[in-house]
C-alpha positions as CSV (number, residue, x, y, z in Angstrom):
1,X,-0.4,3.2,-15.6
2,X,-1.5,1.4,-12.6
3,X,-4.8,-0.1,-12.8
4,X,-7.4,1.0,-10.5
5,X,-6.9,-1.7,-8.0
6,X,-3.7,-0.5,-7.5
7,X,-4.8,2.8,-5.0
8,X,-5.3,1.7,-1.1
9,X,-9.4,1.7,-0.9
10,X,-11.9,3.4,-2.2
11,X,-12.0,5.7,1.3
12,X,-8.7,7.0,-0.9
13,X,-10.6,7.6,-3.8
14,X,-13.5,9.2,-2.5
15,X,-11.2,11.4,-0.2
16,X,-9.0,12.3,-3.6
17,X,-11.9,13.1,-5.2
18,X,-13.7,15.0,-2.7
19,X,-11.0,17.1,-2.1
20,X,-10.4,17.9,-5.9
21,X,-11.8,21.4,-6.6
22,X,-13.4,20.4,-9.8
23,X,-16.9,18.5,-10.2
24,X,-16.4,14.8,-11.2
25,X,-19.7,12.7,-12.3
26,X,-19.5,9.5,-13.8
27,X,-22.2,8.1,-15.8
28,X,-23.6,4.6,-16.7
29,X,-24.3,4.2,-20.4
30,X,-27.7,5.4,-19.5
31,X,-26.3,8.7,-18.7
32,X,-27.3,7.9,-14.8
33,X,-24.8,9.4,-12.2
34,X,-23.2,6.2,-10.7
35,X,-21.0,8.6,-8.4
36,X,-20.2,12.3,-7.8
37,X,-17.5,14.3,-5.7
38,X,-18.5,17.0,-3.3
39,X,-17.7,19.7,-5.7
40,X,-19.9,17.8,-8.3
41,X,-22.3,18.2,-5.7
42,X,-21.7,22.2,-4.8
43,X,-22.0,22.8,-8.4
44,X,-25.1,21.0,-9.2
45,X,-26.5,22.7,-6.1
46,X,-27.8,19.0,-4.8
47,X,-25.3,18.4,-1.8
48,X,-27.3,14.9,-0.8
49,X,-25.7,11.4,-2.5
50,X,-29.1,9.8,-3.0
51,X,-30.6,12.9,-4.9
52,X,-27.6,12.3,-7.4
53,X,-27.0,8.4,-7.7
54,X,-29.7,7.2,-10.6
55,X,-30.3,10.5,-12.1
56,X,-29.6,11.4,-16.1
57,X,-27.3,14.1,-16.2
58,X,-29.8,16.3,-18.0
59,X,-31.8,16.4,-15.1
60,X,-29.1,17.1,-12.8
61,X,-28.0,19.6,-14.6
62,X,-30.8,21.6,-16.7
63,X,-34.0,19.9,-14.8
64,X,-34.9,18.6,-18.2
65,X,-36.7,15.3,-18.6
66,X,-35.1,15.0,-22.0
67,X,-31.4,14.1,-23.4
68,X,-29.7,17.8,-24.6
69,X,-29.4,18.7,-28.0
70,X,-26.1,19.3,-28.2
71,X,-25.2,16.2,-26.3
72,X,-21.5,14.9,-27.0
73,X,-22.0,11.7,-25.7
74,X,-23.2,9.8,-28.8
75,X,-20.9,11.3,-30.9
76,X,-18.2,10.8,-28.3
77,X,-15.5,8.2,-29.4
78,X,-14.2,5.8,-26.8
79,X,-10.1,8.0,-27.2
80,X,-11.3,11.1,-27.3
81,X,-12.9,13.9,-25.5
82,X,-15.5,16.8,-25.8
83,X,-15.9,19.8,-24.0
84,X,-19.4,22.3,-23.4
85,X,-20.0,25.4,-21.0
86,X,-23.6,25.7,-19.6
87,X,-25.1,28.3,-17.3
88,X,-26.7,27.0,-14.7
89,X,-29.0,28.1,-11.5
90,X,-28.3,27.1,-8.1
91,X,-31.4,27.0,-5.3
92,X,-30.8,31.0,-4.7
93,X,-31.4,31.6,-7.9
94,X,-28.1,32.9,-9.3
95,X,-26.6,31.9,-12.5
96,X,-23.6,29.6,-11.9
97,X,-21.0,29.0,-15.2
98,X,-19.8,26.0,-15.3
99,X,-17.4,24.3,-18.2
100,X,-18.0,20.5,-19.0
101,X,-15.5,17.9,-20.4
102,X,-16.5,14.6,-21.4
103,X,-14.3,11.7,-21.4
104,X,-15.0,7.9,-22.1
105,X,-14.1,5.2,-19.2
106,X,-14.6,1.9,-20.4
107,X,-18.4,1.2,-20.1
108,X,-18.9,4.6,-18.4
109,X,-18.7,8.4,-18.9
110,X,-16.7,11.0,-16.9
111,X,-18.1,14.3,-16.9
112,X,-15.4,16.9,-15.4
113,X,-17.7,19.9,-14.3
114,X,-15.5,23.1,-13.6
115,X,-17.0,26.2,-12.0
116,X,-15.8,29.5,-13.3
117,X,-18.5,31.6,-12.0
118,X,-15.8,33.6,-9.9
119,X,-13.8,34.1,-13.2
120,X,-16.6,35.3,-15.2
121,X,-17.7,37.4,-12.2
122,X,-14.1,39.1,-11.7
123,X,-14.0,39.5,-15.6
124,X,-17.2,41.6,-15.8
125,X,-16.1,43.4,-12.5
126,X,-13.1,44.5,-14.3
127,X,-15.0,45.4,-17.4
128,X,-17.4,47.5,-16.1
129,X,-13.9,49.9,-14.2
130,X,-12.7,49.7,-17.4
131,X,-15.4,51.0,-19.3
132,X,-15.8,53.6,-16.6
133,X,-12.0,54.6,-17.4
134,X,-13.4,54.9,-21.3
135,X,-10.7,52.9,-21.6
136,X,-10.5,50.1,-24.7
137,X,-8.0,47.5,-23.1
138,X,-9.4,44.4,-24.0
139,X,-9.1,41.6,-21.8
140,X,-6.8,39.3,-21.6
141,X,-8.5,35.7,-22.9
142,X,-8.4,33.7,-19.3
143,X,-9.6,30.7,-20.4
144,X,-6.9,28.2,-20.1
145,X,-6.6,25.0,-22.9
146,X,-6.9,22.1,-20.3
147,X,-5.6,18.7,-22.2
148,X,-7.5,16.4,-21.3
149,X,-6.8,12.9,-22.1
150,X,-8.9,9.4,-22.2
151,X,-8.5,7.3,-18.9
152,X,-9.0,4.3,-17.9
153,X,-7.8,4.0,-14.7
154,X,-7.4,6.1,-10.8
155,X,-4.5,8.1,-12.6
156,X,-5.1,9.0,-15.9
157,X,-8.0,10.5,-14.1
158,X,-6.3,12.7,-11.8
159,X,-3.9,13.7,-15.1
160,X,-7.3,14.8,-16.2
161,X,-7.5,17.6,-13.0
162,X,-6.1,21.2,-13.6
163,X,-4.9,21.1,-10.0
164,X,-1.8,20.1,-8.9
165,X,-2.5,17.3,-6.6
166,X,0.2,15.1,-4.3
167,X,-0.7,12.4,-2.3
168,X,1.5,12.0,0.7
169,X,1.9,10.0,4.1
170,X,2.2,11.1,7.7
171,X,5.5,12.7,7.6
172,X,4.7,14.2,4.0
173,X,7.0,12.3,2.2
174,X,5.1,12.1,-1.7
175,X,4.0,8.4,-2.4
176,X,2.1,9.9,-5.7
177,X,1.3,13.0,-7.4
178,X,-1.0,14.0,-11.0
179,X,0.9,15.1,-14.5
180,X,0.0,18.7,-12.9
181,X,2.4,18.3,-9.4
182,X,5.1,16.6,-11.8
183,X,4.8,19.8,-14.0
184,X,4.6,22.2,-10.9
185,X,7.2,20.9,-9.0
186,X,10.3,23.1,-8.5
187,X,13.0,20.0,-7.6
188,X,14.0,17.5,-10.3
189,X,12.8,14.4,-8.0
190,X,11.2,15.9,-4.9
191,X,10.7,13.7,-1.4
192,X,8.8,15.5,0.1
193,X,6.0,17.9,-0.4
194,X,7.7,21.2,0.6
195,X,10.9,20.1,-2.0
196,X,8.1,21.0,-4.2
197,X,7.9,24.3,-3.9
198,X,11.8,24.7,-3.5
199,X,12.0,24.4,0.0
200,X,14.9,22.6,2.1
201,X,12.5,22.5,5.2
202,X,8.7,22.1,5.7
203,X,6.7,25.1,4.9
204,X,6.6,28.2,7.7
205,X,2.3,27.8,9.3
206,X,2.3,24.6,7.7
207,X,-1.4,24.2,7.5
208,X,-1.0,20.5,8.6
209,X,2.1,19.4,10.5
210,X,4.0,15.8,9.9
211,X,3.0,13.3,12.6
212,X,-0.3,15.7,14.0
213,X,-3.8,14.6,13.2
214,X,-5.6,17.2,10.7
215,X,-8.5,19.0,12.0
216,X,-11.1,18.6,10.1
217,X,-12.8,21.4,8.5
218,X,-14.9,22.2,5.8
219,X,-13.0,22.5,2.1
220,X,-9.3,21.4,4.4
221,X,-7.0,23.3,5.8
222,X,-5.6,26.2,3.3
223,X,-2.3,27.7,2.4
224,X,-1.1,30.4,0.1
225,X,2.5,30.1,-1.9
226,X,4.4,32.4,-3.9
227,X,6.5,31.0,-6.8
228,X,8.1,33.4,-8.6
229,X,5.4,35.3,-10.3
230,X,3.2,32.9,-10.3
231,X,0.4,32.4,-6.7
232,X,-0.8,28.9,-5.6
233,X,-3.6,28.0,-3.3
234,X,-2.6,24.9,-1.3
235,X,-6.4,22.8,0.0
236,X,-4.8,20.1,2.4
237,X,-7.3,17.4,3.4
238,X,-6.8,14.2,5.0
239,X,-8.1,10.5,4.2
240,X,-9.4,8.0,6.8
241,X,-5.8,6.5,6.9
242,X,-4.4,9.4,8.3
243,X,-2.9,10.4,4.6
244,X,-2.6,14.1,3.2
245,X,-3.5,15.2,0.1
246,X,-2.7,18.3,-1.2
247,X,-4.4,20.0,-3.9
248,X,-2.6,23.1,-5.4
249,X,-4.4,25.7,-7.4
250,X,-2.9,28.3,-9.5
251,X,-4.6,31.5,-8.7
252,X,-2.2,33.8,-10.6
253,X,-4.5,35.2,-12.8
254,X,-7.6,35.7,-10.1
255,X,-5.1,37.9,-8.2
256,X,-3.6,39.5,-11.3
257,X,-6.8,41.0,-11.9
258,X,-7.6,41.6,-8.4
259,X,-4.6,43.5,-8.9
260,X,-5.8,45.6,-12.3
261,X,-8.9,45.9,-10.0
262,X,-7.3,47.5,-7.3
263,X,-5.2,49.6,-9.9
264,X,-8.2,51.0,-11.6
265,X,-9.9,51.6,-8.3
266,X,-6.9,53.7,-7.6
267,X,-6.9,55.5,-10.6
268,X,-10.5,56.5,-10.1
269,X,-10.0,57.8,-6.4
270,X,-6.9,60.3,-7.9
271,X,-9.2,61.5,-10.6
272,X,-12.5,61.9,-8.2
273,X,-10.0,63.8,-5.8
274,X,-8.7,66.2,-8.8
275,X,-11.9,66.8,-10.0
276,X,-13.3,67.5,-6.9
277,X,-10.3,69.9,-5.7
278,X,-11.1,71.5,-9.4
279,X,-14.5,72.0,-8.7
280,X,-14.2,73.5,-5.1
281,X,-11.4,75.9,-6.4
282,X,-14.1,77.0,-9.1
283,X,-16.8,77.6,-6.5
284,X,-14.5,79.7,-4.7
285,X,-13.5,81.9,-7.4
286,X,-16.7,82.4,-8.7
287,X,-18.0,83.4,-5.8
288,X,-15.5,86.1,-5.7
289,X,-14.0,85.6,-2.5
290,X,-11.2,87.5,-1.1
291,X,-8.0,86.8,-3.6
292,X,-6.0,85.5,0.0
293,X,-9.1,83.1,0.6
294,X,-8.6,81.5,-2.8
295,X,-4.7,81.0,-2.7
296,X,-5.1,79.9,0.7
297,X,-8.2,77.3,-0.8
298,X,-5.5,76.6,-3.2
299,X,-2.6,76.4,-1.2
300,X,-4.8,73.3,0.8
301,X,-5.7,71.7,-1.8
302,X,-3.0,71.5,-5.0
303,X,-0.2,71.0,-2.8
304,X,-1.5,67.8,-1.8
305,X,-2.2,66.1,-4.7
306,X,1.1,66.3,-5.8
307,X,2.7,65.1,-2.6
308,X,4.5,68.6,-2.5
309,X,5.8,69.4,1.1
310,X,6.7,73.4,0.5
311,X,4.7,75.6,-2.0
312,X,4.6,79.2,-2.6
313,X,2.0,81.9,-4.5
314,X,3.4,85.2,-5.2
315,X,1.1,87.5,-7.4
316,X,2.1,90.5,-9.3
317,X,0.5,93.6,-8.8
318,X,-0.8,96.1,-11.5
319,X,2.3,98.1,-11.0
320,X,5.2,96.8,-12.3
321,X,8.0,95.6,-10.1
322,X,5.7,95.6,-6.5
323,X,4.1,92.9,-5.3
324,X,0.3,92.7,-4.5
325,X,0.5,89.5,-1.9
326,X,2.3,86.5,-0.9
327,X,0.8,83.2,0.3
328,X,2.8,80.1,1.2
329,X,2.7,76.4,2.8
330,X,6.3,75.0,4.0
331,X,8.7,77.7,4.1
332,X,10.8,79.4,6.4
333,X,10.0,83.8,6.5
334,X,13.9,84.2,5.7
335,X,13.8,81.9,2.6
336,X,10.0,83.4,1.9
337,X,12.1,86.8,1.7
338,X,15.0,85.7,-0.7
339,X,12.7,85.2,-3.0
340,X,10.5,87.9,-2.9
341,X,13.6,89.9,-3.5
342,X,14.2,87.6,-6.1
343,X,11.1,88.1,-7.8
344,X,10.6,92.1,-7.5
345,X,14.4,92.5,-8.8
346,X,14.9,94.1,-12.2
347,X,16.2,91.1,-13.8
348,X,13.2,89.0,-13.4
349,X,10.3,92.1,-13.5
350,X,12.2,93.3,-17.2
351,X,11.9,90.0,-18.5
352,X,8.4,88.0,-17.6
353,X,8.1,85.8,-20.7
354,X,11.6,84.1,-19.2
355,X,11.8,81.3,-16.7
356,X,12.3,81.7,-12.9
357,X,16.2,81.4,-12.4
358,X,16.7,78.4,-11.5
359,X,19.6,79.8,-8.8
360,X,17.2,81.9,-7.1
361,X,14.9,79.2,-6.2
362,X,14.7,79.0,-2.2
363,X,15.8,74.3,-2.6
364,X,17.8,72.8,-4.6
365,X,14.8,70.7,-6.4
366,X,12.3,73.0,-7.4
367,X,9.7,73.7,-10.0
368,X,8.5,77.3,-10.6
369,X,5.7,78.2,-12.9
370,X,4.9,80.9,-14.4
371,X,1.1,82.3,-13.8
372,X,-0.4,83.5,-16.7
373,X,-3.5,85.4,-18.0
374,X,-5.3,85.3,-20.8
375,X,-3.2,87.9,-22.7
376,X,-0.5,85.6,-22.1
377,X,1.7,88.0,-19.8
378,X,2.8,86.6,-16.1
379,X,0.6,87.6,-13.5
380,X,2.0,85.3,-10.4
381,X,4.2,83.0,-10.2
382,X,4.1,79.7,-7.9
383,X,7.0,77.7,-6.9
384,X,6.9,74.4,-5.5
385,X,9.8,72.0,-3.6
386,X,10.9,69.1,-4.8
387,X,10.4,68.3,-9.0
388,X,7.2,67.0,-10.6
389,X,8.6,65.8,-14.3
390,X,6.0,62.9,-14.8
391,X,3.1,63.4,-17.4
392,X,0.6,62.8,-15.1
393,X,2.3,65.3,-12.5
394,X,2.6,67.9,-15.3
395,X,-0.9,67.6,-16.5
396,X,-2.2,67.9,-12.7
397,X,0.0,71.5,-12.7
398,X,-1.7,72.7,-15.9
399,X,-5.0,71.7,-14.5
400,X,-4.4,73.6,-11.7
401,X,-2.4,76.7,-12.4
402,X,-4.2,78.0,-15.5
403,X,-7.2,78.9,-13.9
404,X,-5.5,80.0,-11.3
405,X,-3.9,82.6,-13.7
406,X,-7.2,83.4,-15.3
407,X,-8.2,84.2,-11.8
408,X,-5.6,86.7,-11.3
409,X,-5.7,88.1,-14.3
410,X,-9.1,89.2,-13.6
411,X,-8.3,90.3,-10.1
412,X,-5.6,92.6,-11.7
413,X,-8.0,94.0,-14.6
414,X,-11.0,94.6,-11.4
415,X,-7.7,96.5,-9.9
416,X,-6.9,98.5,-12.7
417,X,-10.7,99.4,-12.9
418,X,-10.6,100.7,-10.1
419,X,-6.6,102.7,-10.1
420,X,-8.9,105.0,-12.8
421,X,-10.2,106.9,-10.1
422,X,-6.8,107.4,-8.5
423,X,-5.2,109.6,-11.9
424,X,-5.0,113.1,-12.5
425,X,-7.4,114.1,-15.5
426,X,-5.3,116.7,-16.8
427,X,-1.9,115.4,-17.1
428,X,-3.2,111.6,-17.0
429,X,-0.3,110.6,-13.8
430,X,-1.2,109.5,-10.7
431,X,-2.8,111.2,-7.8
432,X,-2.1,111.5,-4.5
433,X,-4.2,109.5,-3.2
434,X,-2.8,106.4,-5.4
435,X,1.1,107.7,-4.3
436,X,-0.1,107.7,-0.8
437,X,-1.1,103.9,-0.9
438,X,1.8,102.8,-3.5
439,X,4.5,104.8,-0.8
440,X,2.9,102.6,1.7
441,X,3.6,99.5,-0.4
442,X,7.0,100.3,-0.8
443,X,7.5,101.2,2.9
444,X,6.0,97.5,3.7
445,X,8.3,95.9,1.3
446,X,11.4,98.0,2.9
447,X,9.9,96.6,6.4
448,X,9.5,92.9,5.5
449,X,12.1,92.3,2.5
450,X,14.8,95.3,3.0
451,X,13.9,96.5,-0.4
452,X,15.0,100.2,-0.9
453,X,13.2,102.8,-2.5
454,X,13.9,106.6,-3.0
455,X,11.9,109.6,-4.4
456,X,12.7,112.6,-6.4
457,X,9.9,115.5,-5.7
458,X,9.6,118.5,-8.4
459,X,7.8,121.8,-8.2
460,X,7.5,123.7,-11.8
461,X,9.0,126.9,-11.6
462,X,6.8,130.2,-13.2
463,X,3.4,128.0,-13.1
464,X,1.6,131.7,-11.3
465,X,3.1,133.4,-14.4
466,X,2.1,131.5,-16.8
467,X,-1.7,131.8,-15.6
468,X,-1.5,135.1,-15.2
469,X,0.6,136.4,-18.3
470,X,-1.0,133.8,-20.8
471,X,-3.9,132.6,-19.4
472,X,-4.6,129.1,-17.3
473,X,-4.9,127.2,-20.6
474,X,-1.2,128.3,-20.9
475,X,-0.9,127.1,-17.1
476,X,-2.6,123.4,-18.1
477,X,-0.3,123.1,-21.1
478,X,2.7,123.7,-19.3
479,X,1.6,121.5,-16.1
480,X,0.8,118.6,-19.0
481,X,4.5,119.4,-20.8
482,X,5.8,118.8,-17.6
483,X,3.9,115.7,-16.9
484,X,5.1,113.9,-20.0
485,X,8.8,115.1,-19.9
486,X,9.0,113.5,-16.2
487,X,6.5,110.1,-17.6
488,X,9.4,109.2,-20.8
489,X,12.7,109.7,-17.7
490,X,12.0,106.9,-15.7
491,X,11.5,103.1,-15.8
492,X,8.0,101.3,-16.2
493,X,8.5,100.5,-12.7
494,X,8.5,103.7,-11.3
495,X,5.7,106.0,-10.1
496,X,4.9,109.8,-11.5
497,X,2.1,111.4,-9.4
498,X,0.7,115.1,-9.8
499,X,0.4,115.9,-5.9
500,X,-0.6,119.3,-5.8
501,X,-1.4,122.3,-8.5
502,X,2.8,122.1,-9.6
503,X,4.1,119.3,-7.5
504,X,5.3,116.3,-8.7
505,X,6.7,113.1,-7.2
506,X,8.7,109.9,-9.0
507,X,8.4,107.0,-6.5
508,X,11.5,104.7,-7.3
509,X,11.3,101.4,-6.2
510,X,14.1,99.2,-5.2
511,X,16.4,102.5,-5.7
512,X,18.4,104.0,-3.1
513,X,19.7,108.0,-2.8
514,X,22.4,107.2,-5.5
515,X,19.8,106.1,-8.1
516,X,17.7,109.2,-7.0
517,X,20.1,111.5,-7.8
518,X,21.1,110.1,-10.9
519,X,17.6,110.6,-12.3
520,X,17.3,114.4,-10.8
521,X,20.9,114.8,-13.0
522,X,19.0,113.2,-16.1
523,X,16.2,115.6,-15.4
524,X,18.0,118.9,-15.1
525,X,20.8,118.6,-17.9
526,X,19.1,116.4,-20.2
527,X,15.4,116.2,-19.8
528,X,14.4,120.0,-19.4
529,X,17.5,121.7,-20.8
530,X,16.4,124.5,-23.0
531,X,13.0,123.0,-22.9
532,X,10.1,125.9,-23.9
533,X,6.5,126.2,-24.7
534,X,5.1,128.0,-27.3
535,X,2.7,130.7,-25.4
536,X,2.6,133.0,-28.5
537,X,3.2,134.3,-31.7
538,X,7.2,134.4,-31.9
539,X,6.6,134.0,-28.6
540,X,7.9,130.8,-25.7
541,X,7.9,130.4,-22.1
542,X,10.7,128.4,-20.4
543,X,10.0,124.9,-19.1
544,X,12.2,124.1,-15.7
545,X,11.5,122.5,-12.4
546,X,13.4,122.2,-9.0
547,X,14.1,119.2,-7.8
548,X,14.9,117.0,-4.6
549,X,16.5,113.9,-4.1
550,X,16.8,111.4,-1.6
551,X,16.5,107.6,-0.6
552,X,15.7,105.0,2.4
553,X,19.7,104.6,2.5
554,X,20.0,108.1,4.0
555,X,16.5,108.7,6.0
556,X,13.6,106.7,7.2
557,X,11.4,105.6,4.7
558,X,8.2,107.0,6.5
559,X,10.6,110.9,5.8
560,X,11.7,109.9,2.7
561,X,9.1,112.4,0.8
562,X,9.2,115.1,3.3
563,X,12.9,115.2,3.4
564,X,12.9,115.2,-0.6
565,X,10.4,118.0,-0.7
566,X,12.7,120.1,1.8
567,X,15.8,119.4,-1.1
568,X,13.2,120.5,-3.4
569,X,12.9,123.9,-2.0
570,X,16.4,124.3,-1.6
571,X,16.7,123.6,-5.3
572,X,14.0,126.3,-6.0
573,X,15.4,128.9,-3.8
574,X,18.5,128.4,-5.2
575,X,16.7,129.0,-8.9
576,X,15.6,132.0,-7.7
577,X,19.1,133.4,-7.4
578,X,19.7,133.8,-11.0
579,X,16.1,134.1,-12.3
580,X,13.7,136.9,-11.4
581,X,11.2,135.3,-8.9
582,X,7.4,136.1,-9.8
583,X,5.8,138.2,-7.2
């Protein structure tokens, strides 16, 4: 090593020093400060030489007027080194954290003072999001294991610094550089400064260009670098001979948990807004809005937090195979149509507790859930574009869709409430009123989808006689023999209303005319074939019923019933050629 002599001047020194990050005090064997760096001076909060010079190092540091306790110094051998942190207070009061490492010099102590007040600061920061997560990540340990060896002279003392510091002349070629640049360096025997780093050429913004004077400014001119994955702050500052030195500090792990910060802030914002979307959605259904005002609600929120461009709500209605409403974001009204086809047809209304198909899915990546209710059974079904198979995107779905089926499903039991009023109390079928309003659904699914529907309408035949020969209770019996023959024909889906004393109709939906008449032929040679009711002792009276047939295929669907109820009293007149008609 180079004794001291051997550095320019002490403007060199003071210059190397000043710029170093870390606090430097020296000591007499007194324990008076005999010199201090600016930093030494930032940290102690006294920024004025002559209030340092003379002082013991307990004063400067705790405003004691005796020696500390603790104090290493005469314990401290002359190769060897101790190290102490202390919290101290600056003039505004705050507490500033400060590590101390002791090191002998000859005659004279070296006290290196670093300031990790912004590390403990960013630590706690990061804590407290943590703890707000509930989550039990401990933190990484930060503090880094500094080796710090005995020195005697200018160098050993500036292997002593964590920084990376290079001293260089006017056209940055190095003339000297700390263990730390040695270690930093990126080129096996750099030349110049930016060889350093890896370069071929001086740095791009080169906070201090070769041959131009450095302007001064408070703390030097500063530079960030990127090396790898690791971050360096370069502090450039010049001496009075119109030297640079740079000092490089490794701030990897200040921006790595600036990072986690920003990454925990993140996570908080996408959990406030799910929470929040959850909560509005709630207020809205229990306020019981409209059932379109809530999908819509839904539609404006959910979408978005999923980053989903297209999404669809289709809900089923108490009766099976119609549908009670559609709501949608992001799709065309032919595609929209496809799949409410899709979704009324037989193969997906017979089997609920199965999967959308996958082919009748309006885009190639989509994800269709099934809506369910509390009994389990679908009750809607929504369909978004585009495929959502992380956890986190699968949790926000189940956070979001089973209330939404819960809603539904109350919807549908407030409906069925209220269908009670719409069914016939003797033969427990449907009324007019209810076929009236379900043949208007069926006529605005025929409008908007092209779904086809027929009807098959049925008058009992000897109803009068049967009232007058046996009594109405005779009448009532038959009407509700009738009623129950004509319920076990058809499909779930399918409609059976008592529309007048002995009318009946069967609503089929998505049947056309050939469908229709296939259930009148299941009716007349199957259904009520020698069908009678017992009126008497030994005694029957003969169940039958005309019947007409027809379907949207063949009329207009607002003449679809008329036109079947003319068929029907063909069929009857038709009866009446072979059987004895009753006054």
């Amino acid at each position: 090593m180079p004794p001291l002599s051997a550095f320019p001047s002490d403007s060199v020194l003071t210059s190397i020093l000043d710029g170093a990050q870390a606090g430097i005090l020296i000591l007499d064997n007194e324990r008076r400060a005999t010199m201090a760096n600016q930093s030494a001076g930032r940290i102690i909060g006294k920024m004025q030489t002559d209030e340092i010079l003379g002082t013991p190092c307990y004063q400067l540091l705790f405003q004691s007027g005796i020696p500390c306790e603790d104090c290493p110094l005469p314990a401290l051998p002359r190769t060897g080194f101790a190290q102490r942190s202390a919290i101290l207070r600056n003039e505004n009061g705050d507490d500033v954290f400060v590590k101390r490492f002791y090191h002998r010099w000859g005659d004279h102590v070296i006290i290196t003072l670093q300031d990790v007040t912004r590390e403990v600061t960013s630590l706690r920061q990061l804590d407290l999001i943590r703890k707000e997560l509930q989550a039990k990540q401990v933190l990484l340990d930060r503090q880094r294991n500094e080796s710090v060896r005995e020195g005697r002279n200018l160098r050993r003392l500036l292997d002593l610094l964590p920084e990376a510091i290079v001293w260089v002349d006017a056209t940055f070629g190095i003339r000297e550089c700390n263990r730390a640049a040695a270690l930093f360096g990126r080129s096996a025997s750099p030349r110049h400064c930016h060889e350093l780093l890896g370069l071929e050429s001086p740095c791009p913004s080169c906070p201090a260009p070769p041959g131009n004077e450095l302007k001064r400014r408070p703390g030097g001119a500063k530079k960030s670098h990127r090396l790898g994955d690791r971050y360096f702050t370069e502090t450039v500052v010049s001496s009075e001979e119109g030297d640079r030195i740079l000092i490089f500090r490794d701030t990897t792990r200040q921006i790595e948990l600036i990072e986690q910060i920003r990454k925990q802030q993140k996570k908080i914002t996408r959990h406030n807004e799910i929470l929040s979307g959850l909560v509005e959605l709630s207020a809205r259904m229990q306020k019981k809005a409209d059932l379109e005002k809530v999908l819509d609600s839904f539609l404006d929120l959910f979408p978005k937090l999923l980053k989903a461009p297209a999404a669809v709500i289709l809900v089923q209605d108490i009766r099976v195979g119609n549908l009670w409403t559609a709501r949608y974001r992001g799709i065309a009204d032919q595609e929209i149509n496809s799949l409410v086809r899709a979704f009324l047809s037989r193969e997906v209304q017979q089997a609920p507790e199965k999967p959308f198909p996958s082919e009748r899915l309006p885009w190639q990546q989509s994800t269709a859930i099934n809506l369910l209710g509390g009994d389990g059974k679908r009750v809607g079904l929504l369909v978004l574009r585009g495929e959502y198979p992380q956890p986190e995107e699968q949790e926000v779905i189940s956070l979001f869709a089973e209330p939404l089926g819960a809603f539904l499903h109350n919807q549908q039991l407030m409906r069925q409430l209220e269908q009670r009023a719409n069914t016939d109390p003797l033969t427990g079928l449907f009324n007019w009123g209810y076929m009236e309003r379900a043949l208007r659904e069926e006529m605005e699914k025929h409008r908007k989808y092209a779904i086809p529907f027929a009807a098959v309408v049925a008058d009992v035949n000897g109803l009068k006689s049967a009232n007058d020969r046996y009594g109405h209770e005779a009448g009532d019996r038959l009407l509700f023999k009738v009623a129950g023959l004509m319920r076990g024909a058809v499909r779930s889906t399918d409609i059976v209303a008592r529309t007048g004393g002995d009318e009946f109709v069967i609503l089929l939906p998505n049947t056309d005319t050939a469908g229709a008449l296939a259930v009148r032929a299941l009716l007349e040679t199957r259904v009520f074939k020698e069908v009678a009711l017992p009126v008497g002792e030994n005694e029957t009276f003969p169940v039958t019923v005309s019947l007409g047939a027809t379907g949207t295929d063949r009329h207009p669907p607002e003449d679809v019933i008329k036109e079947a109820d003319t068929l029907m009293y063909r069929a009857k007149e038709e009866f009446y050629r072979t059987h004895k008609r009753y006054r």
